[in-house]
Biotite code that builds the C-alpha atoms (Angstrom):
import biotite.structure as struc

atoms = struc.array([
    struc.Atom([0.000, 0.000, 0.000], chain_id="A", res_id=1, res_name="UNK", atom_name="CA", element="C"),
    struc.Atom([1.409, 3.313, -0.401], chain_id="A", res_id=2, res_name="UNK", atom_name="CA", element="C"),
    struc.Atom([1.552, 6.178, 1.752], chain_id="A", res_id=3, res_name="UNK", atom_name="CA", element="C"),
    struc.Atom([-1.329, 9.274, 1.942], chain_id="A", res_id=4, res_name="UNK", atom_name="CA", element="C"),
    struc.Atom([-3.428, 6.749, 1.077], chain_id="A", res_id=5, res_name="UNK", atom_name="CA", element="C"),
    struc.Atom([-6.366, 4.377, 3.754], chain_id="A", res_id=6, res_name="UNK", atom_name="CA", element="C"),
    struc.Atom([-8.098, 1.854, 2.833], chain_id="A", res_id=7, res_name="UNK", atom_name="CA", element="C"),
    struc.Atom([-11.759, 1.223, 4.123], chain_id="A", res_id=8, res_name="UNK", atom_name="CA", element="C"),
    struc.Atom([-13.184, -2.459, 4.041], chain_id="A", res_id=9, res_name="UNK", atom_name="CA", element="C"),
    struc.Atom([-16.888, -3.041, 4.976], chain_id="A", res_id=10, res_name="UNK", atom_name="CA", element="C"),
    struc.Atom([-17.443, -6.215, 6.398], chain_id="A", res_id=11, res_name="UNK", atom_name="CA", element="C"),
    struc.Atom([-21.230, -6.067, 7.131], chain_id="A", res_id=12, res_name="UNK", atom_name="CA", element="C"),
    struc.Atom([-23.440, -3.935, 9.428], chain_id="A", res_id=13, res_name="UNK", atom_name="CA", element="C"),
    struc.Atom([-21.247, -1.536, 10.993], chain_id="A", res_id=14, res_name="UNK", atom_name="CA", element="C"),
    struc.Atom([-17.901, -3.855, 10.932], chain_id="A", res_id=15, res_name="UNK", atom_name="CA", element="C"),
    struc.Atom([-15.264, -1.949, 9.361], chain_id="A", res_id=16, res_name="UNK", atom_name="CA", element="C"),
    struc.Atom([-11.468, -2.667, 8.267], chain_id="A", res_id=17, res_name="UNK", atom_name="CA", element="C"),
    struc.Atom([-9.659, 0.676, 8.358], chain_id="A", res_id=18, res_name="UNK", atom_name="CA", element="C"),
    struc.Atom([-5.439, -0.015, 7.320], chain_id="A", res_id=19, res_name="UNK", atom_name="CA", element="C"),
    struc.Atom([-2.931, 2.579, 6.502], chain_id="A", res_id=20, res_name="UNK", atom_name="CA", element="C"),
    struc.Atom([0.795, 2.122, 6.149], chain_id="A", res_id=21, res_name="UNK", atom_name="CA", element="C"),
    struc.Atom([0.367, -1.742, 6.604], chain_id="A", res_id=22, res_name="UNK", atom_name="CA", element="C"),
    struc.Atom([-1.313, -1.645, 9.862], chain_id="A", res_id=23, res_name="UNK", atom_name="CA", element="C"),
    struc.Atom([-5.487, -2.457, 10.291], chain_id="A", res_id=24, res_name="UNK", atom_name="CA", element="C"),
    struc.Atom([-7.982, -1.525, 12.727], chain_id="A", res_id=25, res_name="UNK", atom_name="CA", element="C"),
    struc.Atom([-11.241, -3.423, 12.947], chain_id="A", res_id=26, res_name="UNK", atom_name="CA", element="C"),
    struc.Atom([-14.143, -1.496, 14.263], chain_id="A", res_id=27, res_name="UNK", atom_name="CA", element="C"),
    struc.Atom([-17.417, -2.964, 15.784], chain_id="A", res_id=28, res_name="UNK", atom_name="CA", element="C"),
    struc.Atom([-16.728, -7.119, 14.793], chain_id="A", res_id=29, res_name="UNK", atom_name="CA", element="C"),
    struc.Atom([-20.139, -8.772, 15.053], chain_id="A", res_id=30, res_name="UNK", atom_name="CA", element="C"),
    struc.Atom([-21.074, -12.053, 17.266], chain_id="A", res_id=31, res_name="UNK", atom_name="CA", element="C"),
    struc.Atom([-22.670, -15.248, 15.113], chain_id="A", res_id=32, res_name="UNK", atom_name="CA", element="C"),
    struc.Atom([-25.577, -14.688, 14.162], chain_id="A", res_id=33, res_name="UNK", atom_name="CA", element="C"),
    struc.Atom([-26.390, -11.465, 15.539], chain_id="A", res_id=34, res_name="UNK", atom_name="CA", element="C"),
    struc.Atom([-27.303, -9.601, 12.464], chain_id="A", res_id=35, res_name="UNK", atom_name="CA", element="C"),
    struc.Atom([-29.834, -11.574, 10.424], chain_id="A", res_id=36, res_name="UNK", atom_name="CA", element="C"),
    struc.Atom([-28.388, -12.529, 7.345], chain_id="A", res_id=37, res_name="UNK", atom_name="CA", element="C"),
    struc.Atom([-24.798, -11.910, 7.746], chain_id="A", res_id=38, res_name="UNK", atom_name="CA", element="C"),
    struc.Atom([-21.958, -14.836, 7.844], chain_id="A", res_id=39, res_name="UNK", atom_name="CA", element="C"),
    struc.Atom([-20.028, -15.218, 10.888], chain_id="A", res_id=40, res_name="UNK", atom_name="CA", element="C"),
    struc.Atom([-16.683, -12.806, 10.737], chain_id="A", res_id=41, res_name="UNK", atom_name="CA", element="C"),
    struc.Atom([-13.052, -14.371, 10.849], chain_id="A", res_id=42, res_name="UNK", atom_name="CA", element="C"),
    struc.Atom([-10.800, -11.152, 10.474], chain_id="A", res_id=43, res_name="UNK", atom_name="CA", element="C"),
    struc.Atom([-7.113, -10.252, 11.106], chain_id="A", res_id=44, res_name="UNK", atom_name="CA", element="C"),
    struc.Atom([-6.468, -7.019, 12.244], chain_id="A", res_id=45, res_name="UNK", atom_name="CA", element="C"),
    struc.Atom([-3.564, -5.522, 14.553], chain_id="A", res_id=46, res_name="UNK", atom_name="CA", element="C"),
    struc.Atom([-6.059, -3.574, 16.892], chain_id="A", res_id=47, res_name="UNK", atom_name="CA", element="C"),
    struc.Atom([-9.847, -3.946, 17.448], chain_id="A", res_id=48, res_name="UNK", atom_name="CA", element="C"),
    struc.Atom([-12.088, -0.528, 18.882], chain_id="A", res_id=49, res_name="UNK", atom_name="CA", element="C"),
    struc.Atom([-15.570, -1.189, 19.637], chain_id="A", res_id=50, res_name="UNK", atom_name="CA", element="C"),
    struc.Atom([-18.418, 1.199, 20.059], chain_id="A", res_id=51, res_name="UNK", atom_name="CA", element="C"),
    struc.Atom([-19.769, -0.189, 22.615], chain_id="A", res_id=52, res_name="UNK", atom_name="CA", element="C"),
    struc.Atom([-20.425, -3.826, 24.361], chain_id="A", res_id=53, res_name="UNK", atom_name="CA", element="C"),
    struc.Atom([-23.449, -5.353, 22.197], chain_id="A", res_id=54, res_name="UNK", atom_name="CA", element="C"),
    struc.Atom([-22.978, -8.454, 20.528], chain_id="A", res_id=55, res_name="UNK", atom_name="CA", element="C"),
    struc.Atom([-23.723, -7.391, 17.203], chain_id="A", res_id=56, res_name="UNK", atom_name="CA", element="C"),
    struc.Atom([-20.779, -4.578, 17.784], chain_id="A", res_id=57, res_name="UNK", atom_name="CA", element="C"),
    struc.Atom([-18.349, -5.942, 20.395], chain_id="A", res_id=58, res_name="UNK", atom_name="CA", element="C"),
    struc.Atom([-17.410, -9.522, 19.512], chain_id="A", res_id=59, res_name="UNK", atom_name="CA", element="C"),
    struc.Atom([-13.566, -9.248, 19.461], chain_id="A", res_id=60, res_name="UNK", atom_name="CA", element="C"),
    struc.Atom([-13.493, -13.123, 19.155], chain_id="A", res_id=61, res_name="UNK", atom_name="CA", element="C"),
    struc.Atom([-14.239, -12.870, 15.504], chain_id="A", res_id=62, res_name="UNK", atom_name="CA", element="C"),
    struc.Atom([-10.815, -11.143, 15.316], chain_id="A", res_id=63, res_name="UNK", atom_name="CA", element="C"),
    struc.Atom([-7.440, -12.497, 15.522], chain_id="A", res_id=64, res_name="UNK", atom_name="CA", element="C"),
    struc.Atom([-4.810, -10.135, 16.367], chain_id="A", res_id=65, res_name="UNK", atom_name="CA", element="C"),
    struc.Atom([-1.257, -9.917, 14.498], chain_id="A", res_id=66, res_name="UNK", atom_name="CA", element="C"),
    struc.Atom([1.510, -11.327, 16.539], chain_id="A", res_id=67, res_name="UNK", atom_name="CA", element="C"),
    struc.Atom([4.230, -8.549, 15.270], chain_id="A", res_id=68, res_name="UNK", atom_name="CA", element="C"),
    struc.Atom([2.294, -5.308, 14.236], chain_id="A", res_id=69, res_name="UNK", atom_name="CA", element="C"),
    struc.Atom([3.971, -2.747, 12.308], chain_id="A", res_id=70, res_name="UNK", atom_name="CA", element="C"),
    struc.Atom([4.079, 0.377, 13.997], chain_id="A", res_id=71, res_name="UNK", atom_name="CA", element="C"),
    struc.Atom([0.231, 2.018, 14.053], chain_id="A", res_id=72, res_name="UNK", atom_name="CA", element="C"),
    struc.Atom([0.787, 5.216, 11.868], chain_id="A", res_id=73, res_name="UNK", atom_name="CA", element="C"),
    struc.Atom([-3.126, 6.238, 13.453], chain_id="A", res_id=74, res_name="UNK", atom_name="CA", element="C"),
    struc.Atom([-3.663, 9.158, 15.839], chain_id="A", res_id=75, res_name="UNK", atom_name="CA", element="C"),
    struc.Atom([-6.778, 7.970, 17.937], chain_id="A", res_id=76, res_name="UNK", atom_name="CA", element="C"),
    struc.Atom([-9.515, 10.315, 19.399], chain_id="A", res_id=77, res_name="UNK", atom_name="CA", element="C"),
    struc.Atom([-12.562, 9.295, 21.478], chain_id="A", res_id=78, res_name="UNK", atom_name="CA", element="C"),
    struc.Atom([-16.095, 10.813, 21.741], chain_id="A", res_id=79, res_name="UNK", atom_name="CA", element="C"),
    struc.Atom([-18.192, 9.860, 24.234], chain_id="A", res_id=80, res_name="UNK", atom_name="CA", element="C"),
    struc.Atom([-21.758, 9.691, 23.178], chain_id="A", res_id=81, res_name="UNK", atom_name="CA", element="C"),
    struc.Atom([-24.774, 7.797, 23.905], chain_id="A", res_id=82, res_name="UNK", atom_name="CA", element="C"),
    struc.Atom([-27.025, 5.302, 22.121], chain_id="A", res_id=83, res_name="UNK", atom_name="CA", element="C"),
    struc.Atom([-30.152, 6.959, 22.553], chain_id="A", res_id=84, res_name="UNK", atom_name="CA", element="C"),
    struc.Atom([-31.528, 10.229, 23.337], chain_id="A", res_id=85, res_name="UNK", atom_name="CA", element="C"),
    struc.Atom([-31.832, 9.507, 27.130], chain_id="A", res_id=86, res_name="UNK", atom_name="CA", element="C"),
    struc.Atom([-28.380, 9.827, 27.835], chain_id="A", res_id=87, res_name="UNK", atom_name="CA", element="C"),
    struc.Atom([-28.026, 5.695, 27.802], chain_id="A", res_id=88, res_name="UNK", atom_name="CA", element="C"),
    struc.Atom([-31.134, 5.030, 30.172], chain_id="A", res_id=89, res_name="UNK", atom_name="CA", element="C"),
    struc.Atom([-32.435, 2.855, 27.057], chain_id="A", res_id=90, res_name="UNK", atom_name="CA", element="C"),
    struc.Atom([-29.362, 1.194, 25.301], chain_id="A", res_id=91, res_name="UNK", atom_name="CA", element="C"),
    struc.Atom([-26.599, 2.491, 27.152], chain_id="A", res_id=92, res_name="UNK", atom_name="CA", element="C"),
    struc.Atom([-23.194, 4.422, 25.720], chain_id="A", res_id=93, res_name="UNK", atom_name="CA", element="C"),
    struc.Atom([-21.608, 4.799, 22.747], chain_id="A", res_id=94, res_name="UNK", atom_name="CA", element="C"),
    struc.Atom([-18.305, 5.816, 21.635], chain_id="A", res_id=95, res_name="UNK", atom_name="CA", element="C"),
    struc.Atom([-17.323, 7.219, 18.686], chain_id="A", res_id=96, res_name="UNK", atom_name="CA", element="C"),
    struc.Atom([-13.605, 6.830, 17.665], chain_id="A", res_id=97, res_name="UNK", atom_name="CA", element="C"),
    struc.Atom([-11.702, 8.948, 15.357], chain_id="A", res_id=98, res_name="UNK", atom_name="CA", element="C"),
    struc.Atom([-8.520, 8.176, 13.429], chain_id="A", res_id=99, res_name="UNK", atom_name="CA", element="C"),
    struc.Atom([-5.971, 10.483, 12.074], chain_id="A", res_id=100, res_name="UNK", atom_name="CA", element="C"),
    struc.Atom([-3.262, 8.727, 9.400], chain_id="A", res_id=101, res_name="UNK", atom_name="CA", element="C"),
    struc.Atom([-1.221, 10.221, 6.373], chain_id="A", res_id=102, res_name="UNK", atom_name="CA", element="C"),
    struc.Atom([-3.355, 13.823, 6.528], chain_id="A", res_id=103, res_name="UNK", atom_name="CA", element="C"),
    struc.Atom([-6.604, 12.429, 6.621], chain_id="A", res_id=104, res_name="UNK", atom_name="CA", element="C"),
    struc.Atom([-9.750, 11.738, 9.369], chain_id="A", res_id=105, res_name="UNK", atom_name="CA", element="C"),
    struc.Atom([-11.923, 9.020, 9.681], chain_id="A", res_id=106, res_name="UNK", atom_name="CA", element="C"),
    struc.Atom([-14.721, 9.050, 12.215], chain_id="A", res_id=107, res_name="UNK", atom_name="CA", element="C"),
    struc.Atom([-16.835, 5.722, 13.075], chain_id="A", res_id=108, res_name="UNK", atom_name="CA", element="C"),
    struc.Atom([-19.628, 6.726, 14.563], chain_id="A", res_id=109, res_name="UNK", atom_name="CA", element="C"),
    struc.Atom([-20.804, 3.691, 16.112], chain_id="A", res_id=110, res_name="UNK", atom_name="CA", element="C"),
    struc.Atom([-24.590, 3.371, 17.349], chain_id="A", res_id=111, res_name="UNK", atom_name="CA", element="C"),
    struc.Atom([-25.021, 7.146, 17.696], chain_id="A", res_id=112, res_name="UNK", atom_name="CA", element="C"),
    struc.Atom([-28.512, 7.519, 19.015], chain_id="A", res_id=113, res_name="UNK", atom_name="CA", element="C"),
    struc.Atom([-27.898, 10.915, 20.672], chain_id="A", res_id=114, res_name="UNK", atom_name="CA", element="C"),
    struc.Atom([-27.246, 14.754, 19.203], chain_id="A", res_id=115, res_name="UNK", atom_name="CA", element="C"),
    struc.Atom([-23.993, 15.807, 19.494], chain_id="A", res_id=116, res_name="UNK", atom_name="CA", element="C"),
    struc.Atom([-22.967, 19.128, 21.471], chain_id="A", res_id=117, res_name="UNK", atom_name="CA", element="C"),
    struc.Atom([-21.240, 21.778, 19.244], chain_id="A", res_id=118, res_name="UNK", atom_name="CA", element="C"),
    struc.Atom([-17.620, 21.048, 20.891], chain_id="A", res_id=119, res_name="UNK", atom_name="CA", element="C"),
    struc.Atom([-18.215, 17.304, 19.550], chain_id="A", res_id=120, res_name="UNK", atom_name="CA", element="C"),
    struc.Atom([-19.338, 18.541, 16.244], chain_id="A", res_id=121, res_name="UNK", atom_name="CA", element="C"),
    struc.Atom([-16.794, 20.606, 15.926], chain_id="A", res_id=122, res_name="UNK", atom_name="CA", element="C"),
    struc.Atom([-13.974, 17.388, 16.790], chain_id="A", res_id=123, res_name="UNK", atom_name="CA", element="C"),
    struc.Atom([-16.066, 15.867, 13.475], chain_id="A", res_id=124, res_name="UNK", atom_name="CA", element="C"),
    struc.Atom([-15.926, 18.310, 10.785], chain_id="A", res_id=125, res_name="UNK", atom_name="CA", element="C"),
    struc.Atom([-13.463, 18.367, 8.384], chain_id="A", res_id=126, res_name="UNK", atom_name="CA", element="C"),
    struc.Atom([-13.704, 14.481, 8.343], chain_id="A", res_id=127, res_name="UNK", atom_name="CA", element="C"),
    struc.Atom([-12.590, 13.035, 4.954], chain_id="A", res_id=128, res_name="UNK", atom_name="CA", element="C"),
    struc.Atom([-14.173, 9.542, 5.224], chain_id="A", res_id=129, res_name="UNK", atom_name="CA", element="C"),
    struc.Atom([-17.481, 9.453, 8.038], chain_id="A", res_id=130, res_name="UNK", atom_name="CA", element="C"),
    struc.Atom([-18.762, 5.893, 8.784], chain_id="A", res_id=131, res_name="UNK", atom_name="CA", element="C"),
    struc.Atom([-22.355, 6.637, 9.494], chain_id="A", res_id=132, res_name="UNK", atom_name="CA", element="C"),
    struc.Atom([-25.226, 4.570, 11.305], chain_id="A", res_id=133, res_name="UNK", atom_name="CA", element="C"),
    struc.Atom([-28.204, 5.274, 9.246], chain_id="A", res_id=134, res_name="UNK", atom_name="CA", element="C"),
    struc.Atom([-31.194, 2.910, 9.573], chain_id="A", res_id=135, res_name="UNK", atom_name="CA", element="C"),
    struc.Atom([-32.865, 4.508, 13.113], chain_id="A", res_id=136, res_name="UNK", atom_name="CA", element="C"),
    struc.Atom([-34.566, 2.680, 15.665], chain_id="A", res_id=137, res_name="UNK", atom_name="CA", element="C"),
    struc.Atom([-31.654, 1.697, 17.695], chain_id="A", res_id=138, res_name="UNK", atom_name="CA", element="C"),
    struc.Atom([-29.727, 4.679, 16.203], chain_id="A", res_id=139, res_name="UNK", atom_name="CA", element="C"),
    struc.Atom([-30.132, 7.786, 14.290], chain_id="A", res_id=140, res_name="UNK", atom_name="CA", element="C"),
    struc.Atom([-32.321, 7.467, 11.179], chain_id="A", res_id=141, res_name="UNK", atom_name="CA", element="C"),
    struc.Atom([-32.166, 8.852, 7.639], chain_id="A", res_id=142, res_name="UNK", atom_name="CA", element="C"),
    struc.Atom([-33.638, 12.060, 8.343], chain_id="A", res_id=143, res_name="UNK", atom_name="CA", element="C"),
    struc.Atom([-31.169, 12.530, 11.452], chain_id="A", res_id=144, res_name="UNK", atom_name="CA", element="C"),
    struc.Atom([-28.128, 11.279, 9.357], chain_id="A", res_id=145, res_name="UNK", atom_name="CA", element="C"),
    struc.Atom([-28.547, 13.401, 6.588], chain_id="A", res_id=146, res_name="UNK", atom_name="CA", element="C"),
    struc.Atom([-29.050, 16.784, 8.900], chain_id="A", res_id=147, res_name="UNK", atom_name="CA", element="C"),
    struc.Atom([-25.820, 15.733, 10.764], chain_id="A", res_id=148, res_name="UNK", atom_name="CA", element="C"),
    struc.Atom([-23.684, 15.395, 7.649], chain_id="A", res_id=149, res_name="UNK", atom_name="CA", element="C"),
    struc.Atom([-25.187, 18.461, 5.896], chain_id="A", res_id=150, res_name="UNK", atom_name="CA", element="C"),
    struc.Atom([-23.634, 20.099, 9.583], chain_id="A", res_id=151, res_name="UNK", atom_name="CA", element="C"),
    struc.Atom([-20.373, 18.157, 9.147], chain_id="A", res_id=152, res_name="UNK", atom_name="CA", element="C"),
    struc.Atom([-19.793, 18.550, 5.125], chain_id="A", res_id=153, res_name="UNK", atom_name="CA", element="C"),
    struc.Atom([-17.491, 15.279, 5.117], chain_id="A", res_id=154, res_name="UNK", atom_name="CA", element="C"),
    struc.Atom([-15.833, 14.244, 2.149], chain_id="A", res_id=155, res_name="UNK", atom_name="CA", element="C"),
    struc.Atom([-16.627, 11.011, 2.115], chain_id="A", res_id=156, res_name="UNK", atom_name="CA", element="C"),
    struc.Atom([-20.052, 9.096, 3.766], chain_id="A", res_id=157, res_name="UNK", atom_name="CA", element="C"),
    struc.Atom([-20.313, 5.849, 4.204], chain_id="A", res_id=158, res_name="UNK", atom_name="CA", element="C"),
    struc.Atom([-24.057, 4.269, 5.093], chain_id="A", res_id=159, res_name="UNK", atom_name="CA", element="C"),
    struc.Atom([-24.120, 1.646, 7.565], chain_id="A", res_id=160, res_name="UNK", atom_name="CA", element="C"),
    struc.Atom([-26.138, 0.017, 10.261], chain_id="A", res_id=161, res_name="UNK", atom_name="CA", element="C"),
    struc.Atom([-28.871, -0.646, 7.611], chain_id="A", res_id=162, res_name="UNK", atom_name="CA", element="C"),
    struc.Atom([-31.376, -3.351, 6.337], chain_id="A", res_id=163, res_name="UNK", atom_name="CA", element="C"),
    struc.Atom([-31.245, -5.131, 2.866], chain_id="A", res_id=164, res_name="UNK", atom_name="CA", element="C"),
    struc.Atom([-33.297, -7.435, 1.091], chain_id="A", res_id=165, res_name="UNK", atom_name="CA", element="C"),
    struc.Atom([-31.036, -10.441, 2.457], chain_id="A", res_id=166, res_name="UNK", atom_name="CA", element="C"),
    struc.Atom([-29.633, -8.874, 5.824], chain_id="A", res_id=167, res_name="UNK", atom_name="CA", element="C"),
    struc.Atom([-30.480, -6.974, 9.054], chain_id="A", res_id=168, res_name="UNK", atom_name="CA", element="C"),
    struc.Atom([-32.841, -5.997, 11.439], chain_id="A", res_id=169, res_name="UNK", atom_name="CA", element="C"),
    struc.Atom([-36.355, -6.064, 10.127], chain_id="A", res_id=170, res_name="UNK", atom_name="CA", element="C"),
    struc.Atom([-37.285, -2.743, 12.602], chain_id="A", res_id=171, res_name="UNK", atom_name="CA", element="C"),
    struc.Atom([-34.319, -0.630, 11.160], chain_id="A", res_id=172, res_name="UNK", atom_name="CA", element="C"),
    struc.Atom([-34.527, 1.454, 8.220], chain_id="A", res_id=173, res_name="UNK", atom_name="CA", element="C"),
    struc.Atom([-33.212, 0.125, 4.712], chain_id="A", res_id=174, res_name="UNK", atom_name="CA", element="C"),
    struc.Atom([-30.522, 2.016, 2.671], chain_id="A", res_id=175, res_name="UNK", atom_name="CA", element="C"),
    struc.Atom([-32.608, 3.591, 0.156], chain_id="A", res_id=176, res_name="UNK", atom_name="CA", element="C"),
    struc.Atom([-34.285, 5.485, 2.785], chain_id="A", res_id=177, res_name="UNK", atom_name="CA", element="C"),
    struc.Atom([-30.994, 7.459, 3.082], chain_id="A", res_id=178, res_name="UNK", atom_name="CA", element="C"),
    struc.Atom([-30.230, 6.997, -0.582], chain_id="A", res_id=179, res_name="UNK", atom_name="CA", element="C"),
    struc.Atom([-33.199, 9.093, -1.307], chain_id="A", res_id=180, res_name="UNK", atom_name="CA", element="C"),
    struc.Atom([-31.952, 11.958, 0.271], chain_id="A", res_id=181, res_name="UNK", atom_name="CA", element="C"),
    struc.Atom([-28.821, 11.949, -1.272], chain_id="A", res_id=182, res_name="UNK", atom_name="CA", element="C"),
    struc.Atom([-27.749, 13.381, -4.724], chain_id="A", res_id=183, res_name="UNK", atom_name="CA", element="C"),
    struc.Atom([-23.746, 11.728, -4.525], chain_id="A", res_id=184, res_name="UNK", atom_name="CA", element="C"),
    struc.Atom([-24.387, 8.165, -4.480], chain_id="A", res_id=185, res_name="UNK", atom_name="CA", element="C"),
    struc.Atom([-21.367, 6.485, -5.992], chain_id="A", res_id=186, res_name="UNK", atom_name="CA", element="C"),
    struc.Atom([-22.334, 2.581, -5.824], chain_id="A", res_id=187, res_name="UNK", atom_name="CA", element="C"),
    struc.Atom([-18.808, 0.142, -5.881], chain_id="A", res_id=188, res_name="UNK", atom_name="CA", element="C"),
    struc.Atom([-18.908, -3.365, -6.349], chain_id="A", res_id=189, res_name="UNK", atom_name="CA", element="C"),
    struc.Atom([-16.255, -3.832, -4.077], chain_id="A", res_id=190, res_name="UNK", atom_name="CA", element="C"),
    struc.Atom([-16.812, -3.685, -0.325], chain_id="A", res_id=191, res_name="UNK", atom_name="CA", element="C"),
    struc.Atom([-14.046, -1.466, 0.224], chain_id="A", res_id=192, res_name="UNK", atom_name="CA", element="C"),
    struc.Atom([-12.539, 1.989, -0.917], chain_id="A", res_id=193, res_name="UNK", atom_name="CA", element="C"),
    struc.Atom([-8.964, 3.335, -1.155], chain_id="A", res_id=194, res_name="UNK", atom_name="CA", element="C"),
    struc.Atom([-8.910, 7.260, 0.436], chain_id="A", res_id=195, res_name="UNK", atom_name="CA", element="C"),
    struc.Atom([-6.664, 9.328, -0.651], chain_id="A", res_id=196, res_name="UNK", atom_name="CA", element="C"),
    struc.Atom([-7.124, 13.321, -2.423], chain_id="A", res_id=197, res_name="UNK", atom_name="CA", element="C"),
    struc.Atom([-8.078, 12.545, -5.510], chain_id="A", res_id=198, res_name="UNK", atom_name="CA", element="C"),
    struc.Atom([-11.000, 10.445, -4.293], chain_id="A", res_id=199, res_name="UNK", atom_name="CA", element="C"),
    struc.Atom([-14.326, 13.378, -4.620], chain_id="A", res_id=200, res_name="UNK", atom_name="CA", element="C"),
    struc.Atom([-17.050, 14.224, -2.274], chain_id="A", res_id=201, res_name="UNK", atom_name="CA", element="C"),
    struc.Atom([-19.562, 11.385, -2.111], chain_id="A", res_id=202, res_name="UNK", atom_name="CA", element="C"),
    struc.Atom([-21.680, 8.943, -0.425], chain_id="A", res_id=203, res_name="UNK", atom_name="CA", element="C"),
    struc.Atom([-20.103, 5.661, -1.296], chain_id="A", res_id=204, res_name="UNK", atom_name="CA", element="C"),
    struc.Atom([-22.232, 2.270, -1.192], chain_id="A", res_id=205, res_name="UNK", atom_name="CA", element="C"),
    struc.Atom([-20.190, -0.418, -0.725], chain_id="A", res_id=206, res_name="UNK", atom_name="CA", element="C"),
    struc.Atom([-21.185, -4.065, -1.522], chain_id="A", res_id=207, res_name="UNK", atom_name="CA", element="C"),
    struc.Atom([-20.750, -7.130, 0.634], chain_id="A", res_id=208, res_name="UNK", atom_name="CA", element="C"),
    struc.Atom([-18.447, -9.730, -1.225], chain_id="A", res_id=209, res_name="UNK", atom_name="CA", element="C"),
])
C-alpha cells in the first residue's frame, strides 16, 4: 500500500477494516448470528475498537490479532456519546472513535442515538471519510443522518447500520431510505474503498463480497 493513502473495508453492518501504512484496525466485529443474514466474521487485524459492548458490535473473538504489528501510523480520538436520546437510560453508551493517518480523518460513529454538542461537532468536521449509522430505531435514522452530515460537510459518507433485502434488522430502516436523500451516491462493487485526495465528495455504497 502506499503512503497518503487508507483503505476502508466493509465487512457487514457496521464492521469496518480501516489499514494505513500496513497496519489495520477493525471497528465494531459482530457475534454469530447477531445480524440476520450476515456470515459469521473471521478477520485479522492488529487492533480492534468497539463502540460499545453489544454483541452485534463488540465480539472481538471474531478477530485475531497480528503477533508482530507494524508500527500504528493512526492518531486515535474518542467521543463519548450515547445510544439513545436519554443519555443511555435505554441502550446504554456509545463511543465514537476517530482516526488520524497520512493527513486524513476518519470518524466511526458507532450506534449514535444521541445529538452531538457543538464542541463534539466541531472534533467531526473536516472528516474526509465518516462511517455513518443510518437505519434509526436503535440509532439515528435517515432524516437525522442526513441533517448531521449536511452540519459536518465530510468528504466522504459511508451508510451503515442498515437493512437489505437479504440482511439486518427487520425494525431498522433500509438504505434507500438514506439513498433518497442523497444526490452523490457512488455505488462500488467492491466492499471497500482506497482514500486518498483525488478520491471526490460522495456517499459511497459499498457491496458485501
Amino acid at each position: 500500500m502506499s503512503k497518503n493513502q487508507i483503505t476502508i473495508t466493509w465487512n457487514g453492518h457496521s464492521c469496518f477494516t480501516v489499514s494505513a501504512d500496513g497496519y489495520s484496525i477493525v471497528f465494531d466485529p459482530y457475534s454469530p448470528g447477531s445480524v440476520p443474514g450476515l456470515e459469521p466474521l473471521s478477520l485479522t487485524a492488529d487492533q480492534i475498537l468497539c463502540s460499545h459492548e453489544h454483541g452485534d458490535h463488540g465480539y472481538r473473538e471474531a478477530v485475531r490479532l497480528n503477533a508482530n504489528p507494524v508500527q500504528s501510523p493512526f492518531e486515535i480520538l474518542k467521543i463519548d456519546t450515547f445510544h439513545d436520546e436519554q443519555k443511555g437510560r435505554l441502550r446504554g453508551p456509545n463511543c465514537i472513535h476517530i482516526l488520524k493517518a497520512n493527513g486524513m480523518k476518519v470518524a466511526h460513529l458507532g450506534d449514535l442515538g444521541c445529538s452531538l454538542s457543538a464542541e463534539q461537532m466541531e472534533l467531526l468536521k473536516k472528516t474526509d471519510a465518516l462511517l455513518l449509522p443510518v437505519g434509526g430505531y436503535y440509532t439515528i435514522d435517515a432524516v437525522q443522518a442526513r441533517e448531521l452530515v449536511r452540519q459536518l460537510t465530510p468528504r466522504v459518507v459511508i451508510p451503515m447500520h442498515y437493512r437489505s433485502d437479504t440482511f439486518g434488522y427487520s425494525v431498522i430502516g433500509r438504505l434507500e431510505e438514506y439513498l433518497e436523500l442523497c444526490g452523490d451516491v457512488v455505488r462500488y462493487d467492491t466492499n471497500f474503498l482506497v482514500l486518498d485526495e483525488k478520491v471526490g465528495p460522495q456517499t459511497a455504497v459499498l457491496t458485501l463480497q
